[in-house]
N, C-alpha and C positions, 0 to 999 in steps of 0.2 A: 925915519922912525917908523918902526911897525905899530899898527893901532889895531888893539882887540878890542873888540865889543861884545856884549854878552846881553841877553832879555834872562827873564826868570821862568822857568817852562809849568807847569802845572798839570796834574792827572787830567783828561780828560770824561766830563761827566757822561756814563751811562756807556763807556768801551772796556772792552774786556783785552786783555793784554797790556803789552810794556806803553805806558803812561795813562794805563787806565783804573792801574794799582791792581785790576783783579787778578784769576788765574789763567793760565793760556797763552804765556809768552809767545810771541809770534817771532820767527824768524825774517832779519831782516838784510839786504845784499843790494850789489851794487855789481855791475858789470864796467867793462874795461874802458877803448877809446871813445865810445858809448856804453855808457851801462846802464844796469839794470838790479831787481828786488826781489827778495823776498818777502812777504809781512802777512800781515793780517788785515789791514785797511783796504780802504775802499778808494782808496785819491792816489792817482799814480801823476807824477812830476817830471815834466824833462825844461832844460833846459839851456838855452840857447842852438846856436847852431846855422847855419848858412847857406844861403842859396850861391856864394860867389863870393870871392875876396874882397867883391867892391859892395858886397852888401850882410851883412854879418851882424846877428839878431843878439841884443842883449833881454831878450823876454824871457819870463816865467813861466810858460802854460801850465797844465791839468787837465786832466782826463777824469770821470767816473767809471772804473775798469770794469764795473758789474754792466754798464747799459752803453754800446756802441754811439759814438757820438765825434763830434768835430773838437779839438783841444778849446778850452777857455781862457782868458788872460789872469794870469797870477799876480805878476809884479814881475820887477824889474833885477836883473843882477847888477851887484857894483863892483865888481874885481874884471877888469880887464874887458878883453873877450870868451866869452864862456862857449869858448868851441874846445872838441879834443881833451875836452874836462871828464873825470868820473864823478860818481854820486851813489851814495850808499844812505841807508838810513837807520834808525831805531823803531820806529814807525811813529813817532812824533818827531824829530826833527833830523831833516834829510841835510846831508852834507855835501857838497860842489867839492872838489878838490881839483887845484892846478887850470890846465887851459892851453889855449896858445893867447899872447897878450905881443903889443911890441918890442919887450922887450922878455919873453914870456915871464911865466906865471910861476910860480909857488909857496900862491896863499889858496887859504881853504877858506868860503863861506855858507853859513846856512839860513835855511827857513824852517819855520815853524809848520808841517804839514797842513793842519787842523786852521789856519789863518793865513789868508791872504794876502799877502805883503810883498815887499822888497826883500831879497836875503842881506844876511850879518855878516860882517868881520868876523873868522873864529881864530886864526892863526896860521901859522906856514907851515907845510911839510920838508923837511931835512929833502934835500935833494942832491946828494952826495957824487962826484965831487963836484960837481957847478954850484955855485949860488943862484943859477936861475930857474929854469924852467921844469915845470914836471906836466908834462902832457901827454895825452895818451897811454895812460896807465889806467890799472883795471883797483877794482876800490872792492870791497866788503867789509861788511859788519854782521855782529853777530848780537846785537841789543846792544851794547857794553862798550866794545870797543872796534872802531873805526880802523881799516888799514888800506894803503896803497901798495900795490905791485908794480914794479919797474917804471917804465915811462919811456920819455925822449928827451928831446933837448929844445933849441929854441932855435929862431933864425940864424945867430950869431954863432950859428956851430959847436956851440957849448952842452953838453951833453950830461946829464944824469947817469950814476950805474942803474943799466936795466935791470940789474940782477936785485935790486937794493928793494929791501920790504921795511915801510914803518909805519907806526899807529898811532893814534890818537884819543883819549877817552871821549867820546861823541857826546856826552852831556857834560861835558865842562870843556868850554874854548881856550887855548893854547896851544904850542907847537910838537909836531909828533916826538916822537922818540923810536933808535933802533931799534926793528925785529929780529932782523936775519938777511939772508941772502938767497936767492932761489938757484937752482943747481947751472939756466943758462936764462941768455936775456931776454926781458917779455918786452913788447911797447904791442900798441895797438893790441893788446889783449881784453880779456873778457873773465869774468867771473862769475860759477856759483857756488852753491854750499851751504851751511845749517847755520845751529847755533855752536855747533864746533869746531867745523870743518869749512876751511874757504879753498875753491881748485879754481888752478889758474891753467888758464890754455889760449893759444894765441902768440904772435909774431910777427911783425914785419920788419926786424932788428938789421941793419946792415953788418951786425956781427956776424950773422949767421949765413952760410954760404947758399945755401935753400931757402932766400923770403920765404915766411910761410912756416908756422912753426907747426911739427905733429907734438913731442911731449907735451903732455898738463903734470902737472904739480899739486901739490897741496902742501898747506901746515896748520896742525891744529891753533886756533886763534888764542885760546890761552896759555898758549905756552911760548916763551919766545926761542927761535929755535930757526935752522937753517929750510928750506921748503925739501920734501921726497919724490921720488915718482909717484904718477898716480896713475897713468896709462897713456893710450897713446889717442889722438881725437881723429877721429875715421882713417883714410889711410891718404890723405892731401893733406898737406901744409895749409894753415889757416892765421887769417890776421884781420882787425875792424868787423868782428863778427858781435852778436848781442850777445848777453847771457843772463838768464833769469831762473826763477826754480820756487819749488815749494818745503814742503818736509824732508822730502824725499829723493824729487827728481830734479838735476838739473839739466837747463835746455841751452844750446848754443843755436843761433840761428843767422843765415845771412854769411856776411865776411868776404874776401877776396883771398881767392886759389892763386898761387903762382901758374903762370901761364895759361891761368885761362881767366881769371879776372871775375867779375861779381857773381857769388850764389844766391840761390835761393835754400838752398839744404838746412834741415833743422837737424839737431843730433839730440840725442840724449843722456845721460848715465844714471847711476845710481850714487848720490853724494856720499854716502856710509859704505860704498867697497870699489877699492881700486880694480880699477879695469877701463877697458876703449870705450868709444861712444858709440851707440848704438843710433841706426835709421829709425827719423820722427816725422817725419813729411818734408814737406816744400812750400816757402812766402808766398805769397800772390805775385812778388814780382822779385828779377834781380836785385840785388843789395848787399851795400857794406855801409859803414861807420855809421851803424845806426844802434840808438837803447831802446829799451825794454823795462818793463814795468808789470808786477806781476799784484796781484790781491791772494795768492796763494793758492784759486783755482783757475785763474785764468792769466795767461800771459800776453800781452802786447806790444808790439817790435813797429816802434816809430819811425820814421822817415827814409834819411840815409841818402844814399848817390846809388844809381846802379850803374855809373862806370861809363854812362853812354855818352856823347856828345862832348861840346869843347870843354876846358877845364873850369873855366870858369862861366859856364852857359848855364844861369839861372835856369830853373827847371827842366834841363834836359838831361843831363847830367844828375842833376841829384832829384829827392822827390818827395812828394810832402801823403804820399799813403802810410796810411796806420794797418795794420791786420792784427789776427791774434787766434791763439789757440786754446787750449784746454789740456792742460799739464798734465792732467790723468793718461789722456789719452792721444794714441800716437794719431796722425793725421795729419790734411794739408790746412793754410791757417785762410781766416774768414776774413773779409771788408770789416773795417773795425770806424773808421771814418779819416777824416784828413786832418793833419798839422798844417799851422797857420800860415807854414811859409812852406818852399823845399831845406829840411831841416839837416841838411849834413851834418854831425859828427855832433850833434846836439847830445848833451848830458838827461843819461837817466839814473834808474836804479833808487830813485827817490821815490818811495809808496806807506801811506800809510793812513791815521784818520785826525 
C-alpha cells in the first residue's frame, strides 16, 4: 500500500513572495542527478548523498546562502536512500523526488523550508515503463507546479523512459501525471529556467552512442507538450553536472566530459532565448554529481566526487567542499565552507525561506 501524508502549510509572516502572500513571486528550480534552485529565500537544502556504498547519509542539511558557512543539521529523510535524487521547490516547501533505494525508488517526499524537521510522504512519480525506479533525473518548478526529466533505472535492470517528462502540483501531495516526451534521453541531467521556461541539458544514457549529451531542451511548464531544441551546451558532451539560475541566467557547473572525466567549467545561457552556453568561470575544484542552491544572487555548488581515487574510497574520491558564485557575474567560484560529510550525488535544488 502506498501511504501519503500531508501537513497544512501557511504564509509565512513578514516574506514577500510565494507563501508570503505578497508581491514578487520568486522563481523556483531544481537541477538534475544533483540539483539545484531558483527563489527568493535565504535557506538553501540539500540532501543526502554519500561518501561510499558502505556509508550513505540519510540527513537533511542547510546552508544560509547569504553568509559562507559549514551546512547544519536539518532532519532526517524517510524514503529509501536519498542519493541520485532531484529536488525542486516553490520556496516554502521543497520536494525530493526518486533516488537509488534497494529496490529503487519512485516516491517523492517533502519538507517544509521555513522549519526544521523530518521530510513527508507526498506520492509517486509515474516512471514509465518500470514500476520502479526514477533516479537520476533532473526536477523543476516554476511556483506551481513540480516536474521530472528522464531518469534511470535501478539495480535490477529495469529502466524508466528517459525521454519521459511528468509533474506534480507541488502544494498538494499525490501522484504526478503525463507531460510529454523530450526529443532524446536525459539521466544524470541538470536543470534551469524561470517561471515559464524549464531547459534540460545533460546525459550519461547508454542509449546514446557519445555518453555525454551536447543538446539541451526546454518546454514551457504550463503547457503540456512534447520538449524543443534549445541549443547545444558548450561543444563536449556533459552528464552529473549542477544547475541553478536566477531571473535570468542559468548556470551549469561541474559534470563529467566523456574521456576526460570530472570538470570544473561553469557555463551559462540566457533562460528566455534559445542558444549554446556560454564560458562563466571555473570550481575551486574537480567535480561531478554534485547540487546547487541558489537565493537568486548567489549560487552554491555542494559537494560531489572529483572522480579521483578507488570507487568507493571515502573522501578521496568524492568531497565534502562547498564553493559559490554570484549569478550576475561571470567569474571563478569562492570557498563557501564544507558539507557534513563527502556528499556524492546528494539532492539539491531545494532553497527558500
Amino acid at each position: 500500500m502506498d501511504y501519503i501524508n500531508y501537513v497544512k502549510q501557511q504564509p509565512i509572516t513578514g516574506m514577500t513572495g510565494f507563501g508570503g502572500g505578497a508581491t514578487g513571486l520568486g522563481r523556483y528550480s531544481s537541477g538534475g542527478y544533483a540539483t539545484t534552485g531558483i527563489n527568493n529565500g535565504a535557506r538553501g537544502i540539500f540532501v543526502g548523498g554519500y561518501d561510499s556504498y558502505q556509508n550513505q547519509n540519510d540527513e537533511i542539511r542547510y546552508i544560509t546562502i547569504d553568509t559562507t558557512s559549514n551546512t547544519s543539521d536539518f532532519g532526517d529523510f524517510n524514503q529509501y536512500m536519498p542519493w541520485q535524487g532531484a529536488g525542486c521547490s516553490n520556496g516554502t516547501r521543497g520536494l525530493i523526488i526518486g533516488g537509488y533505494g534497494s529496490h529503487g525508488n519512485q516516491y517523492a517526499s517533502y519538507v517544509t523550508i521555513g522549519s526544521l524537521g523530518n521530510s513527508t510522504n507526498f506520492g509517486k512519480f509515474n516512471s514509465y515503463p518500470s514500476m520502479y525506479a526514477v533516479n537520476q533525473a533532473g526536477a523543476w518548478c516554476d511556483g506551481g507546479r513540480a516536474m521530472r526529466f528522464g531518469g534511470s533505472g535501478n539495480y535490477f535492470g529495469q529502466y524508466v523512459d528517459r525521454k519521459w517528462m511528468d509533474y506534480v502540483q507541488i502544494a498538494t501531495t499525490g501522484n504526478s501525471t503525463e507531460f510529454g516526451q523530450m526529443t532524446e534521453a536525459h539521466m544524470q541531467c541538470a536543470c534551469v529556467g524561470d517561471l515559464e521556461r524549464a531547459v534540460i541539458a545533460g546525459d550519461s544514457s547508454g542509449e546514446n552512442s557519445n555518453l555525454g549529451k551536447v543538446t539541451m531542451e526546454y518546454v514551457t511548464i504550463a503547457t503540456k507538450s512534447d520538449a524543443s531544441d534549445f541549443g547545444d551546451y558548450s561543444n563536449q558532451g556533459i552528464s552529473g553536472q549542477a544547475g541553478t539560475s536566477n531571473n535570468t541566467r542559468g548556470i551549469f557547473a561541474g559534470g563529467s566530459v566523456p574521456s576526460v572525466g570530472s570538470s570544473t567549467n561553469i557555463y551559462y545561457l540566457t533562460v528566455q532565448t534559445t542558444g549554446n552556453t556560454n564560458t562563466f568561470g571555473n570550481l575551486s575544484q574537480l567535480r561531478n554529481s554534485l547540487p546547487a542552491d541558489t537565493n537568486g544572487t548567489r549560487a552554491v555548488f555542494c559537494a560531489g566526487t572529483t572522480g579521483q581515487g578507488g570507487y568507493n574510497a571515502p573522501c578521496y574520491r568524492n568531497t565534502n567542499t562547498m564553493d559559490y558564485v554570484t549569478i550576475a557575474n561571470t567569474g571563478n567560484a569562492s570557498d563557501f565552507g564544507d558539507y557534513h560529510m563527502c556528499g556524492n550525488a546528494a539532492a539539491g535544488g531545494i532553497a527558500g525561506s
